[in-house]
C-alpha positions in Angstrom: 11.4 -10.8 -5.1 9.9 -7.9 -6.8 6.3 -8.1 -7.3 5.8 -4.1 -8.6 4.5 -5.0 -12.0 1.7 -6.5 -13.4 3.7 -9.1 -15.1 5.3 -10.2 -11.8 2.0 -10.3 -10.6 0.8 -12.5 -13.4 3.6 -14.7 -12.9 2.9 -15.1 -9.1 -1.0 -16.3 -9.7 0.5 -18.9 -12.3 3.0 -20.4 -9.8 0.5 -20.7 -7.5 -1.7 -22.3 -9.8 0.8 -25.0 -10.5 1.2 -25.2 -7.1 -2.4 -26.3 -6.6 -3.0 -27.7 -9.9 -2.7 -31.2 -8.8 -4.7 -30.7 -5.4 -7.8 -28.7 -6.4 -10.5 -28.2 -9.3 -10.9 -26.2 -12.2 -13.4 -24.1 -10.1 -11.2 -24.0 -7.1 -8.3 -23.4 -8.9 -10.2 -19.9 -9.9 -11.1 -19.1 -6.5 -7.7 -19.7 -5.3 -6.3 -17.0 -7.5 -8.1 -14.5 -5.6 -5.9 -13.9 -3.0 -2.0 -14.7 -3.5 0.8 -12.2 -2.4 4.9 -12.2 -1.8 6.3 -10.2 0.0 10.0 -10.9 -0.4 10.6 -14.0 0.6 6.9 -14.8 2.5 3.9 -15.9 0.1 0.5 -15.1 2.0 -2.5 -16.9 0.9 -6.0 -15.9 1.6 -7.9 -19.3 1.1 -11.7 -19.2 0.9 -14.0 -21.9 3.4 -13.9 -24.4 0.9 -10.5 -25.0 0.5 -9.1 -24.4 4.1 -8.3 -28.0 4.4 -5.7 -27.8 1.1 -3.3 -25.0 2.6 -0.6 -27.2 4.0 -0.4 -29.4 1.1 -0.5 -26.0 -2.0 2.0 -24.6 0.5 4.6 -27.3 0.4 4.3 -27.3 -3.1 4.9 -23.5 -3.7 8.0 -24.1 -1.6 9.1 -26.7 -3.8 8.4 -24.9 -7.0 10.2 -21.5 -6.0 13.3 -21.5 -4.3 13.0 -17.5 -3.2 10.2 -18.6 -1.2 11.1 -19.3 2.4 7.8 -18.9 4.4 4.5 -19.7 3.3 1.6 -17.9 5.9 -2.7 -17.6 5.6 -4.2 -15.1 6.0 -7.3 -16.0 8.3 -9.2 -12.5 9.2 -9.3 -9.1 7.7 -7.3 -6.0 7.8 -8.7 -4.9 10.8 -7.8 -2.0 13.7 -6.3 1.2 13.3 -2.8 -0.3 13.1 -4.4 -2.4 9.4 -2.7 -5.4 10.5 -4.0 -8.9 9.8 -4.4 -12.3 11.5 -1.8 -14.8 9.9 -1.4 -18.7 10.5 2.1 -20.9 9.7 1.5 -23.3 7.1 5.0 -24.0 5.2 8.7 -23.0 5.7 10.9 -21.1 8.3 8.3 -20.1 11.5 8.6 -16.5 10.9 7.0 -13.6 9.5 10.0 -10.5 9.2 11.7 -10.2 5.8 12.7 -8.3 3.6 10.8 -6.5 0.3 12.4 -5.3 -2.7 11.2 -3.7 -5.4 12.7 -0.4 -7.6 15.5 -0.3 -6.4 14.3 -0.2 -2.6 14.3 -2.3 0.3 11.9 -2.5 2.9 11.9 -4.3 6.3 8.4 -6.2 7.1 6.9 -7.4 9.5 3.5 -8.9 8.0 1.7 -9.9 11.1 2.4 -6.1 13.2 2.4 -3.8 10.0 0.3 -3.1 7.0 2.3 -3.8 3.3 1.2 -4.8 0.5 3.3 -5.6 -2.9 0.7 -4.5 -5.3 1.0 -1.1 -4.7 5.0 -1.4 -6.1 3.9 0.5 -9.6 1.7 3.2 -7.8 4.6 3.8 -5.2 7.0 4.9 -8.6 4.0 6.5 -10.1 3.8 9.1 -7.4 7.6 9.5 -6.9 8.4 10.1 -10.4 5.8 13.2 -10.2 7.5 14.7 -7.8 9.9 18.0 -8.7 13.4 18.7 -7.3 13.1 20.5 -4.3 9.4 19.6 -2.9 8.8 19.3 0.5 6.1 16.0 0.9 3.7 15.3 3.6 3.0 11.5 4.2 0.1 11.0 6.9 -0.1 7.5 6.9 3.3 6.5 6.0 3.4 3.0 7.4 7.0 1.2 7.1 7.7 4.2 5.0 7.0 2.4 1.2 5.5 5.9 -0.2 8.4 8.0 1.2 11.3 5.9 0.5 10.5 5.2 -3.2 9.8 9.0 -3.5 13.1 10.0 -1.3 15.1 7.1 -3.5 13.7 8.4 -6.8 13.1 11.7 -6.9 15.4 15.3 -5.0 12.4 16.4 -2.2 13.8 18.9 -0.1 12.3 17.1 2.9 9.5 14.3 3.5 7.4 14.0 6.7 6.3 10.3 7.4 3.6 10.6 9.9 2.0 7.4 11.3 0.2 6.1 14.5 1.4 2.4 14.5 4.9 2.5 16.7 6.2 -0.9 15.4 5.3 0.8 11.8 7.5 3.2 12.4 10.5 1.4 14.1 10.4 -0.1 10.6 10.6 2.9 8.7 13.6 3.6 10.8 15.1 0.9 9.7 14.0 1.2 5.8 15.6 4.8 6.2 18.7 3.6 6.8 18.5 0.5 4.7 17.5 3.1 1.9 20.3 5.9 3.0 17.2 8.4 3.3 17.9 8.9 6.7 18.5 13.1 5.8 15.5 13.6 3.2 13.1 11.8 6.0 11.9 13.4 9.3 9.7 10.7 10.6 7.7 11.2 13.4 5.1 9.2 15.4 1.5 10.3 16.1 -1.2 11.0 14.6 -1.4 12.7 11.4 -4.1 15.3 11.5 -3.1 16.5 15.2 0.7 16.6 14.2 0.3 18.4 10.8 -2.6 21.0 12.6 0.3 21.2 15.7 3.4 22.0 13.5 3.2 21.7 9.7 1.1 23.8 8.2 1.6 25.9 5.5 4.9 24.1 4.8 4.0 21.1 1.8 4.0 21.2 -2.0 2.5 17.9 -1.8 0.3 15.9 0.3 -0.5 11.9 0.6 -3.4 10.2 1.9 -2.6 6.1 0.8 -4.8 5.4 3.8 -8.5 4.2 2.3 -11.2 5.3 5.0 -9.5 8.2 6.7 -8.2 10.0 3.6 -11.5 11.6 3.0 -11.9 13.3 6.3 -8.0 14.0 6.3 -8.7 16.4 3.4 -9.1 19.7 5.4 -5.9 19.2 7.0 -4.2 17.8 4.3 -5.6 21.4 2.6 -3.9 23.5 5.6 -0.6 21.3 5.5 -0.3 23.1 1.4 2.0 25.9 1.0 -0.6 28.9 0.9 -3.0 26.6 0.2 -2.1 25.4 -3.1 -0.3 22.2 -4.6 -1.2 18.8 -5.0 -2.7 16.1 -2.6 -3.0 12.2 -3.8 -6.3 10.8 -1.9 -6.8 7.0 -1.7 -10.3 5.6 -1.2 -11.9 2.1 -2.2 -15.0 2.3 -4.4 -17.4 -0.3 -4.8 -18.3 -0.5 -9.1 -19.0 -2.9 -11.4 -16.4 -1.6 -13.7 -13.1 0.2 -13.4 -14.4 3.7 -15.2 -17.6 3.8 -12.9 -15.3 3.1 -10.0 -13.5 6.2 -11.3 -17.0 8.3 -11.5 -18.1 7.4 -7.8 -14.8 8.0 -6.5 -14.8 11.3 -7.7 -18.2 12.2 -6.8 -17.6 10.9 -3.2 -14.7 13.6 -3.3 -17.3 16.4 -4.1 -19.2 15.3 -1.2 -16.5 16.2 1.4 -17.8 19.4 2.6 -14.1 21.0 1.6 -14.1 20.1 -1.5 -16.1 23.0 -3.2 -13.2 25.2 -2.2 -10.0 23.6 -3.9 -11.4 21.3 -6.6 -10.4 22.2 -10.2 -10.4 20.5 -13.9 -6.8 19.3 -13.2 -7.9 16.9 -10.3 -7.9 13.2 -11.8 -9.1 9.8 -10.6 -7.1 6.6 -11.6 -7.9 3.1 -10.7 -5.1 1.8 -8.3 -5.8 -1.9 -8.3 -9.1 -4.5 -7.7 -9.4 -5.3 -4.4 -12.3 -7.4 -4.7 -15.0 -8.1 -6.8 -16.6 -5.5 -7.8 -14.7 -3.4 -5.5 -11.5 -0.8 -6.6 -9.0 1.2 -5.0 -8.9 4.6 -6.7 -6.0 7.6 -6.3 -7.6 11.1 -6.9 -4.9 13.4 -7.9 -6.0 16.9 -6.5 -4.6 19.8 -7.9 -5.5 22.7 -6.0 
C-alpha cells in the first residue's frame, strides 16, 4: 500500500479511527490519531499510557477492516541509537515484521524492527528526485534501506549515486531494494560512515548532496561542502525544529543553519527552507535547500 500522499495519509487515520471507533472515546479517539503508520503490509501504532490496554482489540479490528493489512505491531520506545531503530511489540496478524513498501513506482524491502523507514516521507522522496538533472552525480550520507536513492535513481538519469550508511542490516536492505529496483548500475553503495568515507574518497566529485538524517545533518555540512564539485551545487539538510507554527518552524530552521560555523561561507538567497511534515506537537521536520 502506498502511503506517499497526504490523501493516503488521511485515509489511513480514518481507518483507524473506525477501527477504534467502537472501543474508545471522542477524546481518545483524538489521541489515537497521533501516531498511525503502514508500511506495506504492517500498520504500527504508537498508543499513548492511557490506551495501552485497547491495542489488541483496535488491532483485530484494523485487520478486519483492511484486507492489505497483514501484521499489526506497537511501537513501545522511541527511535533511539545510531542505527534509529525502534522497540516494536506483536499485537495482531502474521508474527513478523519484514515486508515490503511501495510507493512511486518503487519497492522497498523493510525490516521495521532493525532499520529506520518511515512512509510519510513518500512525497519528499519524489520531491528531491524530480530536482535532479540528467547526468548528476548524488551523495547520500545517510541512505538507510536506500528510499532517497532509489526514488531518485528510478526517477530521474544521475550519472552515479553514493548511498553511504553505518547500519549493516540497513544496507543489506538496500542491496536488495537495488536489485528489486534494477538500480543496481546507477548505485555504488557502500558501508561506513559518511563523513569519514566522503573525507577518505569522494571529494570534489558531487553535484548534489543529502543529509535526511535530523541531528547529524548540521555538523555533516562541512563535509557535505567538500564532497561538492569545486565547492558548488546543491545540498538538502534535514533538521527537526521545535515551533508553534509551520512558518516559524521555517524561520528557526534557517537561522539554526546560519549558526553552523560553515555557513557564512556558502549560504546565498537561493537557499530555501520547506516544512517536511509534523512530527509532533509543536515540533516539525524542515528540508533546507542549499544552493551554494
Amino acid at each position: 500500500m502506498c502511503t506517499s500522499s497526504n490523501n493516503s495519509r488521511s485515509q489511513d487515520l480514518k481507518l483507524l479511527t473506525r477501527s477504534a471507533r467502537d472501543i474508545l472515546g471522542t477524546r481518545q479517539l483524538a489521541i489515537l490519531r497521533r501516531g498511525f503508520d503502514i508500511v506495506g503490509d504492517i500498520g504500527i501504532l504508537k498508543l499513548p499510557g492511557e490506551l495501552q490496554g485497547e491495542g489488541h482489540s483496535i488491532a483485530e479490528n484494523l485487520l478486519g477492516l483492511a484486507p492489505n493489512l497483514k501484521v499489526i505491531l506497537e511501537q513501545v520506545g522511541p527511535v533511539e541509537s545510531q542505527f534509529r531503530t525502534r522497540k516494536l511489540e506483536w499485537l495482531a496478524g502474521e508474527k513478523r515484521t519484514v515486508t515490503v513498501h511501495k510507493e512511486f513506482g518503487c519497492q522497498y524491502a523493510v525490516d521495521v524492527a532493525r532499520v529506520y523507514f518511515s512512509p510519510r516521507l513518500g512525497y519528499e522522496r519524489k520531491r528531491i528526485a524530480d530536482l535532479v538533472s540528467p547526468g548528476e552525480c548524488v551523495v547520500n550520507f545517510f541512505a538507510g534501506v536506500g528510499s532517497f536513492s532509489v526514488m531518485i535513481a528510478k526517477h530521474a538519469k544521475p550519472s552515479k549515486i553514493y548511498s553511504l550508511d553505518l547500519n549493516p542490516v540497513a544496507v543489506r536492505y538496500h542491496a536488495k531494494n537495488n536489485v528489486l529496483n534494477k538500480v543496481r548500475e546507477t548505485v555504488d553503495l557502500i558501508c561506513g560512515d559518511a563523513n569519514m568515507i566522503v573525507s577518505a574518497s569522494l571529494l570534489d566529485c558531487a553535484d548534489r548532496v543529502l543529509l535526511p538524517l535530523p541531528g547529524l545533518a548540521l555538523d555533516s555540512l562541512a563535509t557535505a561542502m567538500r564532497a561538492l564539485k569545486r565547492g558548488h551545487g546543491v545540498i538538502h539538510c534535514y533538521d527537526f525544529v521545535g515551533s508553534d507554527d509551520r512558518n516559524e518552524a521555517k524561520e528557526r530552521a534557517a537561522r539554526k543553519l546560519m549558526m553552523v560555523p560553515e555557513s557564512a561561507s556558502f549560504l546565498r538567497e537561493g537557499t530555501q527552507a520547506r516544512v517536511v511534515r509534523s512530527v509532533g506537537p509543536c515540533r516539525y521536520q524542515v528540508c533546507l535547500d542549499i544552493c551554494v
